[in-house]
C-alpha positions as CSV (number, residue, x, y, z in Angstrom):
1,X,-26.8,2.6,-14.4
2,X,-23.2,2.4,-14.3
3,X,-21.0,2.0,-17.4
4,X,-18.2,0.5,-18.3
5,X,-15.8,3.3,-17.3
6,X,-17.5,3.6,-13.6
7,X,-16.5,-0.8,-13.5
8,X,-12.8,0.2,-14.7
9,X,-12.8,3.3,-11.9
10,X,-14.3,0.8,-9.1
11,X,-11.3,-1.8,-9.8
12,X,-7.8,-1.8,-9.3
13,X,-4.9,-4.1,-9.7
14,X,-1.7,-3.2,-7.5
15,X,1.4,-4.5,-8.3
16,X,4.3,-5.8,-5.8
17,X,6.2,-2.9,-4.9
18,X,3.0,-0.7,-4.4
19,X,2.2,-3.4,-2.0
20,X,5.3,-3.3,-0.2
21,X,4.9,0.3,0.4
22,X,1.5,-0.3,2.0
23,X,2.2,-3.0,3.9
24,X,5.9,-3.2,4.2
25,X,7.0,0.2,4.6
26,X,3.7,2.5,5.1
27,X,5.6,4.6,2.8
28,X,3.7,8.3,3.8
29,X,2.5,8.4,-0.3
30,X,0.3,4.9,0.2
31,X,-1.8,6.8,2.8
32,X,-4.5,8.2,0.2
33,X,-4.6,4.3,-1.1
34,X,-4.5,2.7,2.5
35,X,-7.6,4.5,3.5
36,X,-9.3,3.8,0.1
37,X,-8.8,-0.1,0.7
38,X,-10.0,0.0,4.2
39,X,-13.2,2.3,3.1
40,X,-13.4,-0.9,0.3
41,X,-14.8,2.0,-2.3
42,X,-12.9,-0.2,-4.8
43,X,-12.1,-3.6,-5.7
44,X,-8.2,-4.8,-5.5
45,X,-8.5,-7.7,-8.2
46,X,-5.1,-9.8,-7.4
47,X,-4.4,-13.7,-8.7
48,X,-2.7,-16.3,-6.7
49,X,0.6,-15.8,-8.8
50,X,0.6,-12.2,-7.5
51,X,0.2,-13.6,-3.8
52,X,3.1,-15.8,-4.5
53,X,5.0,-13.2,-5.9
54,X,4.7,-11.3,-2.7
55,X,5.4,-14.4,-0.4
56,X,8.4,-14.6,-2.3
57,X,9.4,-11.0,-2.4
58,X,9.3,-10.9,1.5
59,X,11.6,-13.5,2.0
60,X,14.6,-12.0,0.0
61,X,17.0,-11.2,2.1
62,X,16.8,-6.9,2.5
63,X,13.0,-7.1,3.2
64,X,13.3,-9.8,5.6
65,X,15.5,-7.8,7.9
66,X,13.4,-4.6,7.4
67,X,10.5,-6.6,8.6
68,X,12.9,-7.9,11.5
69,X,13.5,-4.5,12.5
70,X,10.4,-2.8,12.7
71,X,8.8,-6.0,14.1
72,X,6.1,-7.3,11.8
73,X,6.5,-10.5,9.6
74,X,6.0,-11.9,6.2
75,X,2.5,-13.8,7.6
76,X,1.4,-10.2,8.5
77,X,1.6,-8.7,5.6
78,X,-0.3,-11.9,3.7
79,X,-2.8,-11.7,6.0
80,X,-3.0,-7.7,5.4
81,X,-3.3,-8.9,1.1
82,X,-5.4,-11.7,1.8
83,X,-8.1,-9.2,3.8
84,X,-8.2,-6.5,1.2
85,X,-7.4,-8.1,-1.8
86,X,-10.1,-10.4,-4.2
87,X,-8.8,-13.3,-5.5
88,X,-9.6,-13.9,-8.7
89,X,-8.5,-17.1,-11.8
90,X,-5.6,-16.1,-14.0
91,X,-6.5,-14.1,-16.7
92,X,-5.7,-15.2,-20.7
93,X,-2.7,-13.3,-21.8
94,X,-3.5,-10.0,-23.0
95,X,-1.5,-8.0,-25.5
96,X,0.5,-5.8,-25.0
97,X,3.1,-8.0,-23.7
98,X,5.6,-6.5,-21.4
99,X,9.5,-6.7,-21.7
100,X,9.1,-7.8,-17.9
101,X,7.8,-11.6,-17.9
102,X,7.0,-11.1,-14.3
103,X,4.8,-8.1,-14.8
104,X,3.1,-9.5,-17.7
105,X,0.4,-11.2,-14.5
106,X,-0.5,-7.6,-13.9
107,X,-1.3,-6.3,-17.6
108,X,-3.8,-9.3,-18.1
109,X,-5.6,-8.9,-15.3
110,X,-5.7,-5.2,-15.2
111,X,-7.0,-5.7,-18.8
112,X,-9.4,-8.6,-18.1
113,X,-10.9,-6.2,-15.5
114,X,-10.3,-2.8,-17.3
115,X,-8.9,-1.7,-14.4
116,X,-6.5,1.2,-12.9
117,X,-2.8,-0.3,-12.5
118,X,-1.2,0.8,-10.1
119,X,2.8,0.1,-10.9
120,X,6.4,1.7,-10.4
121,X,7.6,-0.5,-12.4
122,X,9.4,1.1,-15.8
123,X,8.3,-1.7,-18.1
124,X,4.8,-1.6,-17.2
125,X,4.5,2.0,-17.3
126,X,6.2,1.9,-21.0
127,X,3.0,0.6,-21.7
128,X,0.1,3.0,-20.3
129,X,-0.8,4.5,-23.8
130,X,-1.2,1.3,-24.8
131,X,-3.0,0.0,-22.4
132,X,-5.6,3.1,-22.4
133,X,-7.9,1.8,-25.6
134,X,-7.9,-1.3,-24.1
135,X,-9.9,0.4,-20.9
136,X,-6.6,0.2,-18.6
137,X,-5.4,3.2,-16.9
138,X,-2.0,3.3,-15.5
139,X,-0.6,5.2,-12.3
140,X,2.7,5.8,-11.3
141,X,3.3,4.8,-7.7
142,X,0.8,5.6,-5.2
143,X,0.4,9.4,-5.2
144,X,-1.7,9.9,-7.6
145,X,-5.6,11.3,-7.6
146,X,-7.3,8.1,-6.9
């Protein structure tokens, strides 16, 4: 029967710069975590904020012409989120809260889920031995043992 830690192992949530370097920039480290969300061994929980996060992430100016020059667009890489990721309602807010308002969407749901959190981000990695009672684990970046 599986337990609570086995649920926490089998979900993930992925934050916005990990998804750039899957989807945006194959960056060589997101291999290990490409080929885990095409196997689907694990769910990517993600909310429709997070979706419109991305959307507007890729239009800023930098990635827009990245995507220009290796020829794939913004709908691309939605349609790459929208097939591996599961949409889920907004989780309540969770404690603890993050100095980052805009990561905050990341720390509820990964809590709501008790699931591994995926982040570079410094404010939400401040926060991993807090987050680890609460059933949360947190990895930096994408190379990581997953």
């Amino acid at each position: 029967m599986p337990t609570p830690a086995d649920a926490a192992a089998a979900a993930w949530v992925i934050d916005t710069n990990i998804v750039l370097d899957l989807f945006v920039f194959d960056a060589p480290c997101a291999g290990a975590l490409r080929t885990e969300l095409q196997a689907a061994r694990r769910r990517w929980c993600a909310t429709a904020a997070m979706r419109e996060e991305l959307a507007r992430v890729l239009r800023y100016p930098a990635i827009a012409a990245w995507l220009t020059r290796t020829g794939r667009s913004a709908e691309a890489v939605i349609a790459q989120f929208d097939a591996h990721a599961t949409l889920m309602d907004e989780a309540p807010a969770a404690q603890p809260r993050c100095s980052d308002p805009d990561d905050q969407k990341f720390i509820d749901l990964a809590v709501q889920q008790r699931a591994l959190l995926l982040s570079r981000d410094k404010a939400v990695l401040r926060l991993k031995k807090r987050l680890a009672p609460l059933g949360v684990r947190v990895a930096q970046g994408i190379a990581v043992t997953l």
